[in-house]
N, C-alpha and C positions, 0 to 999 in steps of 0.2 A: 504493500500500500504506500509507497512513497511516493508515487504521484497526486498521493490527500496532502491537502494544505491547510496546518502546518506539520507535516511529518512528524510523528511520535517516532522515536526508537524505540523498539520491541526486538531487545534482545533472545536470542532463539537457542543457542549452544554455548554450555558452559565449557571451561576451558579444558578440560578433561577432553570432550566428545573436539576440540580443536586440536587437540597434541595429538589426537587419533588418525585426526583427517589429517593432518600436515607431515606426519611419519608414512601416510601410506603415498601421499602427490610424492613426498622425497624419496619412495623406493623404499624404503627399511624393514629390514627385514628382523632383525635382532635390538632390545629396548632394551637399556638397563637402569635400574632403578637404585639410585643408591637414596635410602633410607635413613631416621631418626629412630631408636626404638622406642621411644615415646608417640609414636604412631604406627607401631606397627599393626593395628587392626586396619586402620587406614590404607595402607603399602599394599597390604593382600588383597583389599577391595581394588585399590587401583590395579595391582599385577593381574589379577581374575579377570578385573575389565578388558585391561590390553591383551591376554591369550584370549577373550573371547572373538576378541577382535582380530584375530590371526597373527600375533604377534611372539614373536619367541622372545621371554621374558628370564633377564636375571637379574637376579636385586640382593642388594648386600648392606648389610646393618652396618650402623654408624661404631657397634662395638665391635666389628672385626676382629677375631683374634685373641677377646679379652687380657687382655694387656693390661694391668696392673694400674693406678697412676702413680705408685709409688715410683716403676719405671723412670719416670721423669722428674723425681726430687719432690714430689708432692707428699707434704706431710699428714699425720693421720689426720690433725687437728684442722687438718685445709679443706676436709674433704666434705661433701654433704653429708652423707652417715658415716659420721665418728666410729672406729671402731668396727667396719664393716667394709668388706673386698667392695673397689668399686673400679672395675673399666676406666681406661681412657678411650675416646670417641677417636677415632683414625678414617679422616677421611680422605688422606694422600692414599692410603692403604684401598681404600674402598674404587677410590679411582682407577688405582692401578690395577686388580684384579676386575673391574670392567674392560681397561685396556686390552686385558692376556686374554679376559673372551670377546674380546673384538666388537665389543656393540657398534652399529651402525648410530645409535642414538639416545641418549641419556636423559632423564626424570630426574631432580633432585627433589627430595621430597622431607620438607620438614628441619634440613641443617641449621647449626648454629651458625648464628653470625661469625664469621673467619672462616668457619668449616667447611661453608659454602664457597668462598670464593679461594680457596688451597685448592676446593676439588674441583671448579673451573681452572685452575692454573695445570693443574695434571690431569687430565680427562682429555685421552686423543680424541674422543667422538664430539661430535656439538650437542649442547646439555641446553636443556632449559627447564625453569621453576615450576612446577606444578603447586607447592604447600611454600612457605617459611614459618618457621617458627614464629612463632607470638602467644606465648602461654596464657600473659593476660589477657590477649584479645582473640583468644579462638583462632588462633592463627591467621587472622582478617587484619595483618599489619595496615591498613588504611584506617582502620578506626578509631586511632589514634591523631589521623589528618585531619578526619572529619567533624572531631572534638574537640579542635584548637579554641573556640569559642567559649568551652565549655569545662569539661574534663581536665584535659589535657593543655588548658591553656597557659600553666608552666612551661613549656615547651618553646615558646612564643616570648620569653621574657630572656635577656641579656643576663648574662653574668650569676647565674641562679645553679648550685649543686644538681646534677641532673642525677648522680649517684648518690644511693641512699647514703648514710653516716654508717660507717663499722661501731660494733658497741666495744 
């Protein structure tokens, strides 16, 4: 109906059902999903989607390996649970083991801020965003733009703590 005046936008496909169509016009044969495990219900509903779609799918968690973080000089006291094994996230790792199976094209789904852009720095194939993290916002990182008025209207002020205070 864009010939009605004044044209509404009526959005029709969410970006999911667009990563679909855009992997099949580019030929792809093989998607790899590199994951957050804080969504992995998520990851399997998107992988389920893409093999229904004819898609050969491999996806790899953001703990890779389970690797320690003490690994890297992290102490007990730094950690979120005190006194309990907890992974470092590896997402060079995660890259490179899409690399070795060769994906023709990559999902990131849910990374931490840095974590995402290491695994654009190593990822032979071309990636793009499907999720980002935003725990406070439902992972809907614009909600935060659209409550500059309101909410989030610290955001908007000059010279203001934007990290919380350590006690």
């Amino acid at each position: 109906n864009r010939h009605i005046k004044p044209y509404v936008l009526h959005p029709v496909k969410p970006r999911v059902q667009e990563i679909c169509e855009f992997a099949k016009k580019m030929s792809y044969k093989k998607i790899g999903v590199a994951f957050c495990i804080g969504l992995y219900s998520e990851a399997r509903t998107l992988s389920n989607i893409l093999k229904v779609q004819g898609f050969n799918v491999v996806s790899v968690v953001c703990k890779v390996g389970c690797t320690p973080k003490e690994a890297i000089g992290i102490k007990d006291d730094e950690k979120i649970r005190i006194g309990e094994f907890e992974s470092m996230c590896r997402p060079i790792v995660q890259a490179i083991l899409l690399n070795e199976e060769k994906t023709d094209f990559n999902i990131l789904f849910g990374l931490c801020v840095g974590h995402d852009s290491l695994f654009f720095k190593y990822s032979e194939a071309f990636t793009t965003v499907l999720v980002v993290k935003d725990r406070v916002l439902a992972h809907n990182s614009a909600g935060a733009l659209y409550t500059t008025g309101s909410y989030y209207a610290r955001l908007m002020k000059p010279g203001i703590d934007l990290v919380e205070p350590k006690e």
